[in-house]
N, C-alpha and C positions, 0 to 999 in steps of 0.2 A: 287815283294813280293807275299808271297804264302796266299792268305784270304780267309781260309774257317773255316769251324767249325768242328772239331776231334770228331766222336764219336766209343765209341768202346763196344758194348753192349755184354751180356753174356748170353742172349736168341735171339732164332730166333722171338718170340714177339717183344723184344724191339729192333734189327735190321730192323725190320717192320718199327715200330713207327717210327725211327729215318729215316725212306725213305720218308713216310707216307704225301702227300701233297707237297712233295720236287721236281720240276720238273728237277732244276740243281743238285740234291742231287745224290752221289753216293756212290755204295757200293764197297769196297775193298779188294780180296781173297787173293792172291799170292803180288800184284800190281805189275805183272810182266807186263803189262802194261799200268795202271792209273798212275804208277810214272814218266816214261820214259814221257810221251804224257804231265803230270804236267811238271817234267823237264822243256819241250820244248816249254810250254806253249799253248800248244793245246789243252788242259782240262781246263778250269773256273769254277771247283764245289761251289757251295754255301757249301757243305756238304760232309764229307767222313764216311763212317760209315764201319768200320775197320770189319770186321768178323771173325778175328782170334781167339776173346776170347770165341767161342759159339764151347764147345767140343762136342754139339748133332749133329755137319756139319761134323766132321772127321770121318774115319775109315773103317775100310773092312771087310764084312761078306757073310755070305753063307745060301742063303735059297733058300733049294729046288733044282734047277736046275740052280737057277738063283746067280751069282755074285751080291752083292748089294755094292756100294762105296759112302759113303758120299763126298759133292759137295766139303767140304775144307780137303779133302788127298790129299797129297802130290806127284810130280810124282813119288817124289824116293820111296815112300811106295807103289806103284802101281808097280813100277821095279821089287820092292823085295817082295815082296808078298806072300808065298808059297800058300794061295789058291790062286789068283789072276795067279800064274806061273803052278797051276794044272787044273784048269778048263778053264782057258783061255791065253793059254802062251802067244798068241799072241799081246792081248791086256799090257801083262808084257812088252816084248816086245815093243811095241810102247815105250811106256812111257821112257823105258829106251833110248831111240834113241833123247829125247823131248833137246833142247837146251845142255847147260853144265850142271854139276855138281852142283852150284851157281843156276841156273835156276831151277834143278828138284827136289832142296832141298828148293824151295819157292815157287813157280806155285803150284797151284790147278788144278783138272781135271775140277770142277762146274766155276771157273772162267775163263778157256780157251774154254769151249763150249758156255756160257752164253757171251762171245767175239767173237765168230764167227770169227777170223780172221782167212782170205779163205787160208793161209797158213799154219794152225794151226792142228796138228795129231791127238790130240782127235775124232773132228768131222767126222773123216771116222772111225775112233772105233765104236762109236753112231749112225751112217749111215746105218754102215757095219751090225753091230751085229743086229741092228732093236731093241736099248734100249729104257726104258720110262722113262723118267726124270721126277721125282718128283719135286714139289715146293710147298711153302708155303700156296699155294693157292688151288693146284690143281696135274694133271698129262699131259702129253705131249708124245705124240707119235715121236718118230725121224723123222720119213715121212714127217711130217707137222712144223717140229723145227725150222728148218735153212729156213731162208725168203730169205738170200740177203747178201751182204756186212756187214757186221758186224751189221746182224740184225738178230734174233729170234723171234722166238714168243712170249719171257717173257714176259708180259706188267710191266706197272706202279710198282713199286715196290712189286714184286713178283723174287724171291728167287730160285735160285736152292737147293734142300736140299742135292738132295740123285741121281744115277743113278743105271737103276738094266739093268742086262748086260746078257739076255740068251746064254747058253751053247752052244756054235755049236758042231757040228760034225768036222769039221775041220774049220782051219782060219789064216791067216798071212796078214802081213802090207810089204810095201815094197816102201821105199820112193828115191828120189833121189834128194840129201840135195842142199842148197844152200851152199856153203863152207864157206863163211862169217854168217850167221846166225844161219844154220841147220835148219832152215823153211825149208816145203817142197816144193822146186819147183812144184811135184808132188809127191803123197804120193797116195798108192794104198789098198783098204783096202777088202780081199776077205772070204767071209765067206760064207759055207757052212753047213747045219742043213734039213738031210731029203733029199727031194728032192728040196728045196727050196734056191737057190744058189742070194746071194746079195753082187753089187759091188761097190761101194764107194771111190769117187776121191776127193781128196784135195790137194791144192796149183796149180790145172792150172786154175781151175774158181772162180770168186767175192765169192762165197759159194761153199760150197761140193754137189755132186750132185752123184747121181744113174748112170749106163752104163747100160741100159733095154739091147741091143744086147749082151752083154759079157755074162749076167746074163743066159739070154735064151738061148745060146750056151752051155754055163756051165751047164747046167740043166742035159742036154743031154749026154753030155760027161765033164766031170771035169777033163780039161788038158788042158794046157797052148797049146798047138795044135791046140787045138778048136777056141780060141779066136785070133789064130793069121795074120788073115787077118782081123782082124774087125778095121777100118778105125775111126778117132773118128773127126768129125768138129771141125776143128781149130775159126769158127764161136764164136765170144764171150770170149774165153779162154782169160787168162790172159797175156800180152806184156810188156816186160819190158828190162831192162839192161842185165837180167842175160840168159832172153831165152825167143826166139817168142813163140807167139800163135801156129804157124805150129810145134815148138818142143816142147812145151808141150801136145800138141795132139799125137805127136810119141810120149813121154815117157809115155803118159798113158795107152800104147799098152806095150811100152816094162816092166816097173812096176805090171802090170795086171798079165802079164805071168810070170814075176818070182813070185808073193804073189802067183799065183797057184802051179808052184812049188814048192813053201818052203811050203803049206799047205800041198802038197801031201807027204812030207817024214817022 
């Protein structure tokens, strides 16, 4: 039996409250995966506190330079997007690559960053782009977001509202799907703004993480050429069924050099 308490509130205040002193209490965007994990019984919330009905969390705007996306838009509304697809195709892109059809007409962008799970596409978006994720509480630099295995830095009931996404100069995603999920086994995320070139890996490690050598190579020359001897420690990456640590280290070499190409056309 499923025993918890349903709430579904219509402000980001009373989504607060309804967190508010709750240690097993959880909040619910997409529950593209709170349900799956309830399902299977590996979630116990005393509390679910629904976010769908709080329409100040959805939506896409444009200020200044910067992409803004509220935390509960949708992936398909980030697919389709015409500013989303002008100022940052790339990131349109991702989004449309995210699971099925079923999945990117339910998933949230705030709720699959705020999950951190290390196979999840957004987080090399957020990485890559160097966005500030707002919350309820406060603001959060990407640098400092992603702690660990489906950890961040959100504390205690504290919110993602909103992500604001700077403009690069160029950028593309370039992943290599698991064919059963379309998780990224590895997911490569390259973005370029100035002379200031950042690379952003997800699905070979516990969390997304920086490539400092790719970066620094790219600086100098932004061409898949450049980065192609750079070697990356299979040390710590992720082992499993679908593909070792030593192939997830090659494809972050070979993912790397093609998001440089697809930036560069």
């Amino acid at each position: 039996m499923y025993d918890f308490a349903y709430h579904r509130p219509k402000s980001l205040a009373d989504a607060a409250n309804a967190l508010k002193g709750k240690d097993e209490a959880r909040p619910m965007a997409g529950g593209m995966t709170l349900i799956p994990t309830l399902k299977q019984r590996l979630a116990r919330p005393t509390d679910v506190v629904d976010l769908g009905g709080i329409k100040e969390l959805a939506g896409i705007k444009v200020e200044g330079s910067n992409l803004v996306i509220g935390a509960m838009t949708r992936h398909a509304d980030v697919a389709t997007s015409a500013d989303v697809k002008r100022l940052i195709p790339a990131l349109a892109e991702l989004a449309g690559m995210i699971g099925d059809p079923a999945v990117r007409n339910r998933g949230t962008i705030g709720g699959s960053v705020a999950n951190s799970d290390p196979a999840a596409d957004y987080p090399a978006a957020v990485l890559g782009l160097n966005a500030t994720i707002t919350t309820n509480t406060g603001k959060h630099a990407a640098d400092g977001f992603f702690k660990g295995l489906f950890e961040t830095a959100l504390g205690d009931g504290e919110l993602i509202t909103s992500f604001s996404f700077p403009k690069p100069d160029k950028a593309a995603y370039m992943k290599f799907r698991n064919p059963a999920s379309r998780y990224a086994m590895v997911g490569v995320f390259v973005a370029k703004t100035g002379s200031n070139v950042r690379v952003a890996v997800t699905g070979a490690g516990p969390s997304v993480f920086r490539v400092k050598a790719m970066e620094d190579a790219l600086a100098k020359d932004f061409s898949s050429a450049a980065i192609k001897d750079i070697k990356i420690p299979a040390d710590g990456l992720n082992s499993d069924i679908h593909g070792s640590a030593e192939y997830r280290a090659h494809l972050v070499n070979v993912m790397a050099r093609r998001a440089v190409d697809a930036a560069n056309r």
